[in-house]
N, C-alpha and C positions, 0 to 999 in steps of 0.2 A: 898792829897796835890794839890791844885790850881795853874796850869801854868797860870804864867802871861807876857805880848806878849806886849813888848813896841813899839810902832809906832816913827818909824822918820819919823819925815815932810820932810825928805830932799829925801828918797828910796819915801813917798808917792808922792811930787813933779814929781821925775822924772819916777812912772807908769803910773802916769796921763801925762805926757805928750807923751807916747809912747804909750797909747792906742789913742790918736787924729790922725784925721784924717792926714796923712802925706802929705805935700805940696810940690811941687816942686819950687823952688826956682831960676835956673838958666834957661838960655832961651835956650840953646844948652846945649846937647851932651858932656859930657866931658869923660874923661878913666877911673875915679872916679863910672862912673854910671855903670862900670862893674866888678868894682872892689871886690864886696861882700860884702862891708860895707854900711854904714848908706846912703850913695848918692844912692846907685844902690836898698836899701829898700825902701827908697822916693820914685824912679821911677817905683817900681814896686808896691807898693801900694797906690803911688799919681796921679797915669798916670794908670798902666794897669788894674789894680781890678775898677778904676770907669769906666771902660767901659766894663770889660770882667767880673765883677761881679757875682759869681752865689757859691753856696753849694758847690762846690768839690773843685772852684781854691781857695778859701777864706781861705781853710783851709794852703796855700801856704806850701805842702809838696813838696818832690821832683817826687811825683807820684800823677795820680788821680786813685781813688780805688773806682768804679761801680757797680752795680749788672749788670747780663747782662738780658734783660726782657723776661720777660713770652713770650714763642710762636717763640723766636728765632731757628732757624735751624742752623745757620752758620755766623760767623762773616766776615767781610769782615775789611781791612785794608789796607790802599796807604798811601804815601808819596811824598814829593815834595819839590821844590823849586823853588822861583820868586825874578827874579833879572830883572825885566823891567827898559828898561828906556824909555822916562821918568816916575817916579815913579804915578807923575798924568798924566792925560790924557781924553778925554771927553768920557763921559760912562760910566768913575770908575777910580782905580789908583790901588796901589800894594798893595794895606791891602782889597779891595775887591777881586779883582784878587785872592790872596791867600786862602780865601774864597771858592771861586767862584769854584776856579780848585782842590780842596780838596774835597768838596764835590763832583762834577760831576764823579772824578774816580773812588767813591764810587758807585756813585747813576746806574752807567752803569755798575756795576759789578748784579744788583738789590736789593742793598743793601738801607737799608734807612737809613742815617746819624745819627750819635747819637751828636760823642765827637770828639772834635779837639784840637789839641797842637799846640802852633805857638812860634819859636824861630827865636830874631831876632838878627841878625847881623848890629848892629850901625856904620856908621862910627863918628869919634872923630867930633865932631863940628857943627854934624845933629840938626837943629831946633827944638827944641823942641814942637814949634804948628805945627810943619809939622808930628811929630811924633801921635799928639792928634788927628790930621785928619785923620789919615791911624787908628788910633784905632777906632774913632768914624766910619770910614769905615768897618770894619772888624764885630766891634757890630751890625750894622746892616745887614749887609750881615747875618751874624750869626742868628739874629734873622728870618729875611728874610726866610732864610732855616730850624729854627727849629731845630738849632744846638748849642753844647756849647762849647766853648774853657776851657778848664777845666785843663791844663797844659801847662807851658813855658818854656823859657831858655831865657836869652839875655845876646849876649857879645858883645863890644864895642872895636873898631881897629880905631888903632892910622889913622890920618890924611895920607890919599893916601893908606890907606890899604883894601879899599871898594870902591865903588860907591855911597854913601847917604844911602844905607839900604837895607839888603838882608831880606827875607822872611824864612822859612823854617819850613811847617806845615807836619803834620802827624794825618789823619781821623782813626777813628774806626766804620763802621756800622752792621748793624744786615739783614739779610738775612729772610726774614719770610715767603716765597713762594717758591714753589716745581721749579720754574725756572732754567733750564741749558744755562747760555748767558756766551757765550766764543766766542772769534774770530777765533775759529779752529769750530764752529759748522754751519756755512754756508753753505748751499746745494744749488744742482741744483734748479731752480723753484723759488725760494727764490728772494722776492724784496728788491731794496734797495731804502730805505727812507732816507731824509735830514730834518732835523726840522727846515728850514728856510734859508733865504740867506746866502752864501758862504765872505768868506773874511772881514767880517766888521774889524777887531780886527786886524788885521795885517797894514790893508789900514789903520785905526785911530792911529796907532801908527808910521808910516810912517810919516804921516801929521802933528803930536804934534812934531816931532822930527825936524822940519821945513826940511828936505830932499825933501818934494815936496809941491811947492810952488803953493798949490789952496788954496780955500774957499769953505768950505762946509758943509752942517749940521750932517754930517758921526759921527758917534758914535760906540765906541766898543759894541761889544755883549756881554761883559760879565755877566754871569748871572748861578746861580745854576737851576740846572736843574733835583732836586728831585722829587718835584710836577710831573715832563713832566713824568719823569719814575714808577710811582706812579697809574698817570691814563693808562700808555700803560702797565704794570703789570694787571692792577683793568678791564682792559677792556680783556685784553685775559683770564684771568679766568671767567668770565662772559661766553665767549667763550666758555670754557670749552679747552681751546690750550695755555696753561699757557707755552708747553713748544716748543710752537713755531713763539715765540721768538728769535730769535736767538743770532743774536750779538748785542751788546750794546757800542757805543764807541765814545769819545769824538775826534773831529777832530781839533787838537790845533797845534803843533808844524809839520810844513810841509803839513798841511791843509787836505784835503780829501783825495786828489793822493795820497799820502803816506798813511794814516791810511787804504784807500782799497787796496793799494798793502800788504800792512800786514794780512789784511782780505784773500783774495787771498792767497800767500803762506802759513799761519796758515792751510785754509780746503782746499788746493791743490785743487781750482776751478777757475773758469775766471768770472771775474766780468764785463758785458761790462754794462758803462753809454752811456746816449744820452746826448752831448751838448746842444739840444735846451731844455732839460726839468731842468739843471742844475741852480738856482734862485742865482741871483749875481745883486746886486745893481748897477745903472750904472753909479753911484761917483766910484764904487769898480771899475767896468771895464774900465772909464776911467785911474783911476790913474797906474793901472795894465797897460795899453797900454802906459802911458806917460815911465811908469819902464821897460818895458819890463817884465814882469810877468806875469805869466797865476795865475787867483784867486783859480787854483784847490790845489796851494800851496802855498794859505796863509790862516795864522794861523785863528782859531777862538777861541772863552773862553764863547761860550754861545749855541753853536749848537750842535747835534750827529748824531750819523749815524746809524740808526739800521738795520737790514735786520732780515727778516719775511718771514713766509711763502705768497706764494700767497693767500693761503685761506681767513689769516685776515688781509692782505696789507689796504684794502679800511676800514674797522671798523678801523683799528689803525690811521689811518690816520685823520681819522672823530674827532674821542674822542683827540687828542693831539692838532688839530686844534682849540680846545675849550682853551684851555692853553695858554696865553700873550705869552710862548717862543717858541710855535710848530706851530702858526700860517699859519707862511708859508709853512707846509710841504707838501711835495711833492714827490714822486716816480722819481727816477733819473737815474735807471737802474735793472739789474736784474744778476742773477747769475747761469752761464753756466757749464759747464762740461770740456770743453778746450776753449783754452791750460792751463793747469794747472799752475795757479800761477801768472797770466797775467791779468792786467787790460787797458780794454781797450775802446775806446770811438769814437762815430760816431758824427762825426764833423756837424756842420753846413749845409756843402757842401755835404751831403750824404758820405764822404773817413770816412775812417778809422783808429786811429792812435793808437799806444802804448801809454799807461800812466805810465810813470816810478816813483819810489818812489824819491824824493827831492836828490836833489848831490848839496853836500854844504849846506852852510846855508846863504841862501837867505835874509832873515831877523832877523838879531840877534837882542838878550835880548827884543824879543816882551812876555815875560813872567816869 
């Protein structure tokens, strides 16, 4: 017996129009695009799949399902959240930021980024080409680093129940080298290195927020900084001192004085910097002196901090200088034995003063 299989043109009609590419049609944000119906498919197949495009999100499950690759040792995995304001800003905005700061917690653990999720929080009424900028932001950033967003979430709050758009990504990387980088593995003898000027990213958002009224060509740092951890991994095994190395760590919220007071009590050592060797742009130090601020506590989204043996302080230093984001690096201090837990720094004036971790928060929502 022959099954026979009658077609309506009206079920053909409407597959053909649900396999087309889907279009967004409204210019804002509505509660509709979070709702799980047809508005919030629009948005997430008319808006995020043309920019975050790739095999794993296409297949829009509510997971992405990877091999993990040949040669892995250990996977590495961070998470985050960016609620900057404001959302742009000169340098980048919050879809690169987001980016930007998912990879780097990865890339300092010595991981090499693979995969990223980004869930975002709308508010009801958000523009919708302010939303295409922050994705076209994010794709490149993405690409930039050799990364792929391959999972989301978006939900949508009513009017006053956000800011314009929260962020909220989660990395997964792969470990492929014998490396032990912990902020509890810092020793005596040990230098510490900065991969370039202090403060940019806090000062530039200071400035976009019109709170300090100059003019200047000040730009955020923000910037993934895989590559930078990539060639300082590829040059210490060269070495043959793959594992020393030591810490690896991004200096963002609370700026350096904070992330080495953390360094410090993690390996119960004392950490003393020299002021004149510490690189601070002098739009950073003026606007820092118009605020009252010292730049060793503000934020950055494009530099780290790593500390290393003395052995191969000066090769690390060579080989990351070759890199657009290590340029300026530079040896800043070194790491003592006491007082345990204490970081501390030799002024200008030859005195000596305590560097305490950030009390309060000096510059809110710079991330």
């Amino acid at each position: 017996m022959t099954d026979i299989f009658v077609t309506n043109p009206l079920f053909e009609r409407v597959e053909r129009a649900r396999r087309r590419t889907r279009k967004i049609r409204e210019t804002h944000i509505t509660l509709a695009h979070g709702s799980g119906g047809r508005a919030m498919h629009d948005l997430v197949e008319g808006l995020f799949l043309e920019y975050f495009k790739n095999p794993l999100l296409e297949k829009l499950e509510d997971q992405a399902v990877f091999e993990i690759p040949a040669g892995a040792k250990k996977l590495a995995f961070t998470t985050d959240s960016y609620v900057v304001d404001p959302i742009f800003f000169p340098g980048g905005d919050i879809g690169a930021l987001s980016v930007h700061g998912t990879v780097n917690d990865l890339a300092v653990s010595g991981a090499r980024p693979l995969y990223l999720s980004a869930g975002f929080i709308i508010e009801e009424g958000f523009p919708i080409e302010d939303l295409r900028r922050i994705c076209a932001s994010m794709q490149k950033a993405a690409e930039e680093a050799n990364v792929q967003i391959v999972t989301g979430d978006t939900k949508v709050v009513q009017k006053g129940g956000a800011d314009k758009i929260f962020i909220n990504t989660a990395g997964i990387g792969v470990i492929e080298t014998d490396a032990e980088i912990s902020a509890s593995r810092a020793a005596v003898g040990d230098k510490v290195i900065v991969s370039g000027t202090i403060g940019d990213h806090g000062t530039t958002i200071l400035i976009a927020r019109g709170e300090l009224d100059l003019e200047t060509d000040i730009e955020s740092d923000s910037a993934s900084l895989n590559s930078l951890v990539a060639e300082m991994l590829d040059e210490a095994e060269k070495l043959g001192a793959i594992n020393q190395i030591h810490v690896l760590r991004d200096p963002t919220r609370g700026g350096v004085a904070t992330l080495l007071n953390e360094i410090a009590m993690s390996s119960d050592v004392c950490i003393e910097i020299r002021e004149n060797l510490i690189p601070v742009r002098e739009e950073v130090k003026g606007a820092c002196e118009i605020l009252g601020l010292d730049p060793l506590y503000v934020a950055n989204e494009g530099k780290l901090i790593a500390v290393v043996s003395a052995e191969i302080a000066d090769q690390i230093i060579a080989r990351i200088r070759e890199n657009p984001n290590g340029r300026g690096a530079c040896i800043i201090g070194e790491v003592k034995a006491e007082p345990q837990g204490i970081v501390s720094m030799t002024t200008g004036f030859g005195g000596t003063r305590i560097v305490d971790m950030l009390a309060g928060e000096q510059l809110p929502r710079i991330c």
